[in-house]
C-alpha positions in Angstrom: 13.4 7.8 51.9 12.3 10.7 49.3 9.5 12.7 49.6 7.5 11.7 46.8 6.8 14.3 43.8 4.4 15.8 43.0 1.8 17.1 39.8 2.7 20.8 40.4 6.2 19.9 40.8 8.2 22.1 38.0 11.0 20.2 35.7 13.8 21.3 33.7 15.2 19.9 30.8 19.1 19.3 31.1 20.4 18.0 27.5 24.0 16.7 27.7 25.8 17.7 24.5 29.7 18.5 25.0 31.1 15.3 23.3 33.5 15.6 20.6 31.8 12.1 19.1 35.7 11.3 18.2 34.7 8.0 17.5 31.6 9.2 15.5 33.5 11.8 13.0 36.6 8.7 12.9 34.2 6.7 11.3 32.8 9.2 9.0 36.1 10.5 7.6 37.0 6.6 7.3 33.7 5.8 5.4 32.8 7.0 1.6 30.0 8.6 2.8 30.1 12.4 1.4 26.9 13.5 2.7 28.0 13.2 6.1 31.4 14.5 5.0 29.8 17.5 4.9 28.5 17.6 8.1 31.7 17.5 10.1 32.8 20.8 11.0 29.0 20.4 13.3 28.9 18.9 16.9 27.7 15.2 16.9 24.5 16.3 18.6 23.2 18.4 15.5 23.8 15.9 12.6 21.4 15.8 10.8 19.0 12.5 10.9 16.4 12.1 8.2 17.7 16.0 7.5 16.3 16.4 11.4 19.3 17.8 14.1 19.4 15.1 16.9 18.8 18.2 19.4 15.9 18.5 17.6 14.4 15.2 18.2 14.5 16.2 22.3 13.1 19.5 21.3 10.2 18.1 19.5 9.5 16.4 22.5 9.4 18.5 24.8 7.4 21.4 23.3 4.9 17.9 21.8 4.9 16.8 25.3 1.4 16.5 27.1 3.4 17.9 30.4 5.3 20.9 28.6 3.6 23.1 31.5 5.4 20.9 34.0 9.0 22.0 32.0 10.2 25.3 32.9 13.0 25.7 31.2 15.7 23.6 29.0 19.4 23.6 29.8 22.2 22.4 27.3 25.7 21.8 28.1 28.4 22.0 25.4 32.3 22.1 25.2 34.8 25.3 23.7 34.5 24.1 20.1 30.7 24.2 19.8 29.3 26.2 21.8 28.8 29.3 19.2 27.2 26.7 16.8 24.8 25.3 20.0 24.0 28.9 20.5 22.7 29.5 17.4 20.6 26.7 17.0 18.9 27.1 20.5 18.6 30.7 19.7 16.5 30.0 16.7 14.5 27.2 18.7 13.6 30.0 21.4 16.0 28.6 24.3 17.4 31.1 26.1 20.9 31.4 25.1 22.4 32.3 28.5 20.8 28.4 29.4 24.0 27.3 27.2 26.9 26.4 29.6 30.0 25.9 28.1 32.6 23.3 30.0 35.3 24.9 28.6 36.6 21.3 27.1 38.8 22.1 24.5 39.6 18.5 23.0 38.0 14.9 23.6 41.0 13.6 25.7 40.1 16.2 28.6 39.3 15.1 32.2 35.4 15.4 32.2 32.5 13.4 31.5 29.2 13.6 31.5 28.4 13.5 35.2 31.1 16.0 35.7 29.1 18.5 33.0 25.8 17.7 35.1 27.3 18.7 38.0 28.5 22.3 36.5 25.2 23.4 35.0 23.9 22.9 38.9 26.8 24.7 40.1 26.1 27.4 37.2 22.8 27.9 37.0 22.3 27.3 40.7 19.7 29.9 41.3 17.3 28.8 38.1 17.6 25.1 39.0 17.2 25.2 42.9 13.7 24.3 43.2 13.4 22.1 40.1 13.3 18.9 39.3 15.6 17.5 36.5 14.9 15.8 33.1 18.5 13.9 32.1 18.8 13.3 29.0 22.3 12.6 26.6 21.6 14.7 23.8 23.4 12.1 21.3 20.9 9.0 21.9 17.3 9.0 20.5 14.5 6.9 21.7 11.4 5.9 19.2 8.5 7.9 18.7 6.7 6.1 20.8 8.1 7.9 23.9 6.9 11.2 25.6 8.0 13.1 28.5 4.3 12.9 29.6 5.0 9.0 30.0 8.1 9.9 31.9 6.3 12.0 34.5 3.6 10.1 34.8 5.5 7.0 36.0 7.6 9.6 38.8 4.4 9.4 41.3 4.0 7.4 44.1 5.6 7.1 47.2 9.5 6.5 46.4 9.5 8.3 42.9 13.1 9.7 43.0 14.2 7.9 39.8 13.2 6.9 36.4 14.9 5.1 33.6 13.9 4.0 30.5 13.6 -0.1 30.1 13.8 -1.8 26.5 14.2 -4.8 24.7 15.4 -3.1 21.9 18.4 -1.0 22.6 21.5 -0.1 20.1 24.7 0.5 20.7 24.0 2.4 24.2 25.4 1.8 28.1 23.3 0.2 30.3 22.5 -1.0 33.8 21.1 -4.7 34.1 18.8 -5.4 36.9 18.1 -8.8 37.8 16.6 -9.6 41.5 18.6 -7.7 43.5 21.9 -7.4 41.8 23.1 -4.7 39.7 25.5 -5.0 36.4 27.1 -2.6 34.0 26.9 -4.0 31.3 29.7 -2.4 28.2 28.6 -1.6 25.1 30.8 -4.0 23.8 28.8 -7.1 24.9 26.2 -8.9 23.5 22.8 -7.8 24.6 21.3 -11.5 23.3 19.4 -13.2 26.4 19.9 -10.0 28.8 16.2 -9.1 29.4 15.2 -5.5 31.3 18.1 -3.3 30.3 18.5 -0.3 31.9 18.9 3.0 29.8 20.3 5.7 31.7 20.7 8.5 29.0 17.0 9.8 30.3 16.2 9.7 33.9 14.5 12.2 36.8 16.8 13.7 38.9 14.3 15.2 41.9 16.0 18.3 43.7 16.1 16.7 46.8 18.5 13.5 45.4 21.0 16.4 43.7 23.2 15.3 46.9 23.4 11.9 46.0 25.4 13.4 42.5 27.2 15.0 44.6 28.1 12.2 46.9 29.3 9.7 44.4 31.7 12.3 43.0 33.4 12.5 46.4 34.1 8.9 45.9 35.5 8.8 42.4 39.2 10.4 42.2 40.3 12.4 39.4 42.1 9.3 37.1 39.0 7.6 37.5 36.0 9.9 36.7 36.8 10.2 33.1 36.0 6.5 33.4 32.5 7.0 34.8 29.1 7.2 33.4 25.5 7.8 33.9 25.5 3.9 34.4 27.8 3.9 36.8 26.0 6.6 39.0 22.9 4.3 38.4 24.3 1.7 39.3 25.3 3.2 42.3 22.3 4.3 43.1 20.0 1.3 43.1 23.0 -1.0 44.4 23.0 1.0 47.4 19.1 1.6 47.4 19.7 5.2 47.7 16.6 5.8 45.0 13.0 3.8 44.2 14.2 2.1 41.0 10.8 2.4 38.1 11.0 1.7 35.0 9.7 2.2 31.4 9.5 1.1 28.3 10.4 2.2 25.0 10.7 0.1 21.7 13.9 1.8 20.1 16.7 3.6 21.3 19.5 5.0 19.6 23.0 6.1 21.0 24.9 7.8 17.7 28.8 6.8 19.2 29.6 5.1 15.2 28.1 5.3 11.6 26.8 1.9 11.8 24.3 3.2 15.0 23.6 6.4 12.8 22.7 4.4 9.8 21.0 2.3 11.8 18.7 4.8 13.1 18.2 6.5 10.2 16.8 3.5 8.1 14.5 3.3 11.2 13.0 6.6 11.2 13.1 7.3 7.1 10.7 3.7 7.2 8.6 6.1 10.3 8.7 9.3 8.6 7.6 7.8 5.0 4.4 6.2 6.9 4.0 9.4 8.3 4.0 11.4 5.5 2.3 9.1 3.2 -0.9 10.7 4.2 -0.3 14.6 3.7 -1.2 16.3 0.5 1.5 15.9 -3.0 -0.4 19.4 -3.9 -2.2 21.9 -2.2 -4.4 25.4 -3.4 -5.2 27.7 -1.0 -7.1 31.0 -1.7 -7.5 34.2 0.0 -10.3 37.0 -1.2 -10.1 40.6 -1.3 -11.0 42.8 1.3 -13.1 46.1 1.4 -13.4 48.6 4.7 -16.8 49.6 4.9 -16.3 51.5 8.2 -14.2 53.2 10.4 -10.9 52.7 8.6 -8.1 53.7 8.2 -8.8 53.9 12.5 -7.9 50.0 12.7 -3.6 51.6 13.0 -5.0 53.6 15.6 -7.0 51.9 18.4 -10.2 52.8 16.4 -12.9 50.6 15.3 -14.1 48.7 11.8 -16.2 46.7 10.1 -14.7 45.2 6.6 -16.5 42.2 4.7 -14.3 39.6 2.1 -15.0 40.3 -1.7 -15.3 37.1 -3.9 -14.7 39.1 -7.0 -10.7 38.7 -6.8 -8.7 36.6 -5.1 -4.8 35.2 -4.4 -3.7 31.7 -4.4 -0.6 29.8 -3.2 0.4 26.4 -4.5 2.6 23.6 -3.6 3.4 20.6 -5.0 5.6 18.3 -3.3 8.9 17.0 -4.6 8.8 13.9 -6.8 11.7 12.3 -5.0 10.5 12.4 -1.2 14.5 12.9 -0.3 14.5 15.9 -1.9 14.0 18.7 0.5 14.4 21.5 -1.7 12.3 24.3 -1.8 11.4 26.0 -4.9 10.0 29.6 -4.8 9.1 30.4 -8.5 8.9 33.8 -9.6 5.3 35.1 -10.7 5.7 35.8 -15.2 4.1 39.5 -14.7 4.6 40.5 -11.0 8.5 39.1 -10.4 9.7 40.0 -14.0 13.4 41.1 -14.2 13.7 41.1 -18.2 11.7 43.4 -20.3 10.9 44.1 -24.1 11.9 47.8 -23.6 12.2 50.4 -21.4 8.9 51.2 -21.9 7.3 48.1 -21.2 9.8 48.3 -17.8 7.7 51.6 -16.7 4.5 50.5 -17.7 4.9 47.4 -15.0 6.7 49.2 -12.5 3.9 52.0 -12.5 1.2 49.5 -11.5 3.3 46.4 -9.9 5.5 48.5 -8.2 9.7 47.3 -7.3 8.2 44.3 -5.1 6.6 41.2 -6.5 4.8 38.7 -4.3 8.3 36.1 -4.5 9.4 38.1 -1.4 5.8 37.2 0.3 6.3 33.9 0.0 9.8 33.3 1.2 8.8 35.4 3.9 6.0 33.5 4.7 8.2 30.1 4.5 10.6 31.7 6.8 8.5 32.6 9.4 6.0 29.4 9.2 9.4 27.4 9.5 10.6 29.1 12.7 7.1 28.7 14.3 7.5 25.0 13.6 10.9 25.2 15.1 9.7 27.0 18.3 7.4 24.7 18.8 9.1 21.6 18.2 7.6 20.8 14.7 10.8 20.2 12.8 9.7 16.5 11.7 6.9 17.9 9.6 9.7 20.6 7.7 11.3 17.4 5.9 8.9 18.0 3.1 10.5 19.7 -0.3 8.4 21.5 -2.4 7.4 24.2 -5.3 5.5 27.1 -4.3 4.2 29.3 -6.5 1.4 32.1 -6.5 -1.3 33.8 -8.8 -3.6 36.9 -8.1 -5.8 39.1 -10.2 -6.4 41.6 -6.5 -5.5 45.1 -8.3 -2.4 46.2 -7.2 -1.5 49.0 -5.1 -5.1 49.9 -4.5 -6.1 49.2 -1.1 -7.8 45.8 -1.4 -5.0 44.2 0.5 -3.8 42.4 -2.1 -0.4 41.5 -0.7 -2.1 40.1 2.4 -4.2 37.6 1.0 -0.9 36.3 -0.9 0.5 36.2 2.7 -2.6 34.4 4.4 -3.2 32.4 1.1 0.4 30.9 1.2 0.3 30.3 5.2 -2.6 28.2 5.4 -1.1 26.2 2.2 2.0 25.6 4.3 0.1 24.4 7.1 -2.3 21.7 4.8 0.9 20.8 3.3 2.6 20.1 5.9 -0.3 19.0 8.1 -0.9 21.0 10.9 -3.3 23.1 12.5 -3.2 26.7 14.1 -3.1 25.0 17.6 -0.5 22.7 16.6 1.6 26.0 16.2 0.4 28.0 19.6 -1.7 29.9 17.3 -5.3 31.2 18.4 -7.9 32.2 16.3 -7.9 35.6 17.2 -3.9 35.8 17.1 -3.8 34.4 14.0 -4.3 38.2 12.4 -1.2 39.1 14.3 1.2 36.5 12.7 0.0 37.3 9.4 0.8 41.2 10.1 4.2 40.3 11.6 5.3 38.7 8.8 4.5 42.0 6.6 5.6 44.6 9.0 8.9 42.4 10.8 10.1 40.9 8.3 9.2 43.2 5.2 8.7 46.6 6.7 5.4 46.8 5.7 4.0 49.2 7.0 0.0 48.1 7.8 -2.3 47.5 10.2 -4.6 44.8 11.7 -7.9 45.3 9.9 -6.9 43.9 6.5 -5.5 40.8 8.2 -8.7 40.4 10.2 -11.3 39.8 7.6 -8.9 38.0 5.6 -8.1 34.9 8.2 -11.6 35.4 9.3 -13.2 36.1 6.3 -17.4 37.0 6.0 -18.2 40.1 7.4 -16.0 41.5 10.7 -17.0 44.1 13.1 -13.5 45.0 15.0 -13.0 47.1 18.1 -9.1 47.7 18.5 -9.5 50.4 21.6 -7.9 48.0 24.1 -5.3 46.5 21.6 -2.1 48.3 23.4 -3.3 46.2 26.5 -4.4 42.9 24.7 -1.8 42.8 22.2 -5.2 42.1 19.5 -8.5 43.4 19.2 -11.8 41.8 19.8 -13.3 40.4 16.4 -17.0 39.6 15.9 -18.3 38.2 13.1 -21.5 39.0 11.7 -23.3 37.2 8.4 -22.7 38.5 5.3 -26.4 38.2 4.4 -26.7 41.6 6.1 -25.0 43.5 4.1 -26.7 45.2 0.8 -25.7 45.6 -3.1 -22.5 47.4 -3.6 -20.4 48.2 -6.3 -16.8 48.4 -6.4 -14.7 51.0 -8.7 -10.7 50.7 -8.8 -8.2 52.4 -10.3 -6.8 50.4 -13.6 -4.0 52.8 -14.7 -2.1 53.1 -11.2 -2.3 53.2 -7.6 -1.4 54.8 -4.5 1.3 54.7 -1.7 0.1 53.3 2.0 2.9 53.8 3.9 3.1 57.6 2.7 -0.2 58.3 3.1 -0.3 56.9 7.0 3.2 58.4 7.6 2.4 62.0 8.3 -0.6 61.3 10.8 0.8 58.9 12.4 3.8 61.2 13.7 0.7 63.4 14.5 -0.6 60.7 16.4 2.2 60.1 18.5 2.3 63.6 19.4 -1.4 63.2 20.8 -2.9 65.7 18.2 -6.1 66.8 18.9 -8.0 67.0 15.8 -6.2 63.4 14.6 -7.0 61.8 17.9 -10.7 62.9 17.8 -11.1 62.4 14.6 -9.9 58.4 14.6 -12.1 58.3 17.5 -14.9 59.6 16.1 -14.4 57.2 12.9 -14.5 54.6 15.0 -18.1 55.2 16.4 -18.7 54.9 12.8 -18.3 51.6 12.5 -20.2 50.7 15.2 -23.1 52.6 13.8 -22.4 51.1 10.7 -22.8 47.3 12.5 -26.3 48.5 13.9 -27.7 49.6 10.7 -26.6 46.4 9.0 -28.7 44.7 11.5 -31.4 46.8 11.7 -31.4 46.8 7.6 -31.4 50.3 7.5 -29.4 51.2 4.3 -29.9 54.6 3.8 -28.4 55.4 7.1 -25.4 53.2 6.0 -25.1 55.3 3.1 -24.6 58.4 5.0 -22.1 57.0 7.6 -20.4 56.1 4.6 -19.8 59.7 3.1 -19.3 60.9 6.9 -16.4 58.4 6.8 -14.4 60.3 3.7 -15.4 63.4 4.7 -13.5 62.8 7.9 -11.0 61.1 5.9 -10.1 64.1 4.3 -10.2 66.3 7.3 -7.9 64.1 9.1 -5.3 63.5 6.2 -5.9 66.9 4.1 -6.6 66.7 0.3 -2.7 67.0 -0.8 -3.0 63.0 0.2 -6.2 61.8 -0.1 -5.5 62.9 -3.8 -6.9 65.2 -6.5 -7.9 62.2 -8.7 -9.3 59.9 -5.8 -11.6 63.2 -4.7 -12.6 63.8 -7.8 -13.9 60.1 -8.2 -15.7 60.0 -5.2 -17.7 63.1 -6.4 -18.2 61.1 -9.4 -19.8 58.6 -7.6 -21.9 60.9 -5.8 -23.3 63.0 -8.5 -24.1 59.4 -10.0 -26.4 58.6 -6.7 -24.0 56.8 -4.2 -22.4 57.1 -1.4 -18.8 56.4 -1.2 -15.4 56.1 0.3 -12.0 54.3 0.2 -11.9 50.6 0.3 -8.9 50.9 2.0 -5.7 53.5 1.4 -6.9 54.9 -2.4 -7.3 54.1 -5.5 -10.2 51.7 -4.9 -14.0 53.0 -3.7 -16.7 51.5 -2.1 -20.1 52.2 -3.7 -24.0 52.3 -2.1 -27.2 54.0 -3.7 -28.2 56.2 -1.3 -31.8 54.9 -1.0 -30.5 51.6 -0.3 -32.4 50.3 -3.3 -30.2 47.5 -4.5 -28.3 47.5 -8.3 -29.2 50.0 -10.5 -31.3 50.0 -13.7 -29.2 48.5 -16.0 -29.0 51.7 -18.4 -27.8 54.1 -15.6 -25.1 51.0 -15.1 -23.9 51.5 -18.3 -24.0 55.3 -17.9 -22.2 54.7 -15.1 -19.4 52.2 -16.2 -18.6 54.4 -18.8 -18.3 57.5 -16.6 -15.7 55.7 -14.7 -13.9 54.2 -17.1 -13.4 58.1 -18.3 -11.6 58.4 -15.6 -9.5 55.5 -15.5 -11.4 53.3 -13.2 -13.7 50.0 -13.8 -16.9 49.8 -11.9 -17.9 46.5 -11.2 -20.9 44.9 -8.3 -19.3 43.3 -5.5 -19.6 39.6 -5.4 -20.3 38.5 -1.7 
């Protein structure tokens, strides 16, 4: 008798995968098939179903699984020919790659077999597997989507729980035990499975740790001409003929063991019908917008464990659209190229400087296929591959100003993530994904895979959005800083006033300090400190309504700015702008790294007359800079 297991008891995932599928690829190079044609120089095990891997199918259910904190880890063993190619792909699905044992099988015709390749992964990986549990599973047969690993745990309780298998009336093309009373019979896969009720699928079953012995034992027994004979139905059939194990079973509708074309065809017709139902109800197009953003407070401190408070502006925006394929077996995707940001023709060399002076070398096409890339291996880590069978067009619009520190390229980035996620119907906590993390993966994708360089503020407010008080002082701890969100009704009448001829360089402007930084300077170290009480000033006088004593943090904040950074960056023009603004009766400071400034009457009195606008409008526009209110 077994000691029966428990709910703390810790699985791990052992997917069988070092078949050559001879009889598989024999088929396909004798069929007319050219699709799957293509596909041959890949292992059996990561053909591609419905364009999904079959590993992947096992991966979505494990990370989907209601009991993935029961799974510690996920083991995959492979032969010679594959095992670079298996690598990769559990690289990119976050399995450790040392948890890839390779058999060393060079052809099909070698003396192993699946048992045997069980039994080296517990020899292997002895140490990581000792006190865990084991998930079988053959990584070339695919049950419906009707099954989970939850199910599967949930059945191994009680008091003789040492085995499960997986019973159906529905099985194609697999090996099987037949239970009937108390006999036992293998049944091939060559015979008819008409009038042969409760068949026993052995590709998935628990394997407790303290029944590895009984593996071990019915190895002893098999000599070396006959194990390349046996099966996981043979061992099974060992087992419950002998009533070594507590035999409980359960069901699944479908099952699918890829060994020919006819199986794989099979299946797929089975899951295109699922995946079509599936689908049916996401979006064909999808718009999603981000705003503007403006740093009332405390920045640039956010890149430096500082504090903030930065509100959305509804004046300018950036959108992302998609628009699914018209043929829903097309999986292409389509990035198309923004007509004024993404140009690569021009009428003259003139009109080439003109556009690179305020666009910049980088267009917002990059953005987007960064933002695919990365929302596409957060699906794959977390087992979301199903939903990725979409194709679509994505495309992107913006009237932000450019290159003036309104964080224009974030909102492209934010715009274009949540668009992916309506599109393809899934929600932050479908991807592991807090609220408060949410920042983070938005600033990854700028600063990883971009070498952006940037910091958390502007991400912040944008996935937030509304008005953001944010205290980063404990972020090297926390990996994210804590974000409270206040209402915008608080805040007053500001204007905003931009640059419309050309604007500024971020990552030079922060480069200097930052070094500084690093090297624990004084004055740079005081004075982001010191910036950052600030913005929590700044919070309390939007609260308390007092406006006049916002105004006055609000020039405190440049003039620190230009104390910390020096005048040589913070820029002849952009100083003398801001003493535009204040001989005109506001207060004022960046918006975020220059070239765009934040406005506030000193008396806190609301929009000015509408003559001293005008005066006003035109005194910026002089110097190459539209003043516009804020729209909140």
């Amino acid at each position: 008798h077994l000691t029966c297991l428990t709910s703390i008891d810790m699985y791990s995932v052992v997917v069988l995968a070092a078949g050559y599928g001879s009889r598989f690829q024999e088929g396909i190079i004798s069929s007319d098939n050219t699709d799957l044609k293509s596909y041959l120089h890949l292992p059996k095990t990561l053909y591609p179903l419905c364009g999904i891997p079959l590993l992947d199918y096992w991966h979505t259910k494990i990370c989907q699984s209601d009991a993935c904190d029961l799974i510690k880890d996920v083991f995959i063993v492979t032969n010679q020919r594959y095992y670079a190619t298996i690598t990769q792909w559990a690289q990119t699905r976050g399995i450790n790659i040392s948890n890839v044992v390779n058999n060393k099988k060079h052809q099909s015709d070698d003396e192993q077999t699946e048992l045997s390749d069980l039994k080296l992964l517990l020899s292997v990986k002895a140490s990581e597997l000792d006190e865990c549990n084991l998930i079988v599973v053959a990584g070339d047969t695919i049950v419906d989507e009707h099954f989970t690993f939850s199910d599967l745990l949930r059945e191994n309780s009680g008091d003789n729980c040492s085995l499960v298998c997986h019973v159906s009336s529905e099985l194609v093309g697999a090996d099987y035990v037949h239970t009937s009373g108390a006999s036992v019979l293998k049944i091939s896969k060559e015979k008819s499975l008409d009038n042969i009720p409760d068949l026993v699928l052995n590709t998935i079953y628990t394997l407790p740790t303290k029944s590895r012995g009984r593996l071990d034992a019915y190895l002893s027994g098999v000599s070396l001409n006959e194990l390349s004979q046996r099966s996981h139905g043979d061992f099974i059939q060992w087992l419950i003929s002998s009533k070594r194990v507590a035999f409980m079973p359960l069901s699944v509708q479908h099952c699918f063991d890829i060994d020919t074309v006819d199986t794989y065809f099979a299946a797929e017709r089975y899951f295109a019908e699922y995946y079509s139902t599936l689908l049916s109800d996401l979006p064909s197009q999808v718009t999603e917008s981000c705003p503007a953003r403006v740093g009332l407070m405390g920045n640039p401190s956010d890149g430096f464990n500082g504090k903030t408070v930065s509100f959305t502006v509804n004046n300018f925006h950036a959108q992302a659209f998609i628009t699914a394929n018209a043929d829903s077996r097309n999986r292409d995707v389509d990035i198309v190229p923004h007509s004024e940001f993404d140009q690569t023709r021009y009428s003259s060399m003139d009109h080439l400087y003109q556009q690179t002076l305020l666009n910049g070398y980088y267009g917002g096409q990059r953005l987007l296929q960064a933002t695919c890339k990365a929302f596409a291996q957060r699906c794959s880590m977390k087992g979301l591959t199903i939903h990725m069978q979409r194709g679509f067009r994505m495309s992107y619009d913006s009237n932000i100003p450019r290159r003036v520190g309104l964080s224009g390229s974030s909102a492209i980035i934010v715009a274009a993530y949540r668009a992916l996620m309506k599109f393809y119907g899934v929600q932050l906590d479908h991807l592991g994904i807090a609220v408060d993390e949410f920042p983070q993966v938005i600033l990854d994708i700028e600063n990883e895979e971009l070498g952006i360089t940037a910091g958390l503020q502007d991400r912040v407010i944008q996935t937030y959005g509304g008005l953001v008080h944010m205290d980063f002082t404990q972020l090297p701890l926390n990996k994210k800083g804590v974000y409270t969100s206040l209402d915008p009704v608080l805040l007053p009448e500001f204007y905003l006033a931009y640059n419309i001829e050309a604007g500024g360089d971020s990552g030079k402007v922060h480069s200097s300090v930052r070094e500084r930084w690093n090297m624990k300077d004084r004055d740079v170290c005081e004075g982001f400190s010191t910036l950052g009480d600030l913005a929590d000033q700044a919070r309390d006088c939007l609260q308390s309504g007092d406006r006049p004593t916002l105004a006055s943090l609000m020039d405190k904040n440049f003039s620190l700015r230009r104390r910390i950074y020096g005048d040589e960056v913070v820029g002849e023009h952009n100083i003398r702008v801001v003493q535009l603004a204040n001989d005109l009766g506001f207060a004022a400071k960046f918006t975020g790294s220059g070239g765009a400034i934040l406005c506030l009457l000193r008396d806190g009195s609301g929009w000015m007359l509408e003559e001293s606008e005008r005066h006003a409008v035109d005194a910026f526009r002089r110097e190459g800079f539209k003043l516009v209110r804020i729209i909140q």
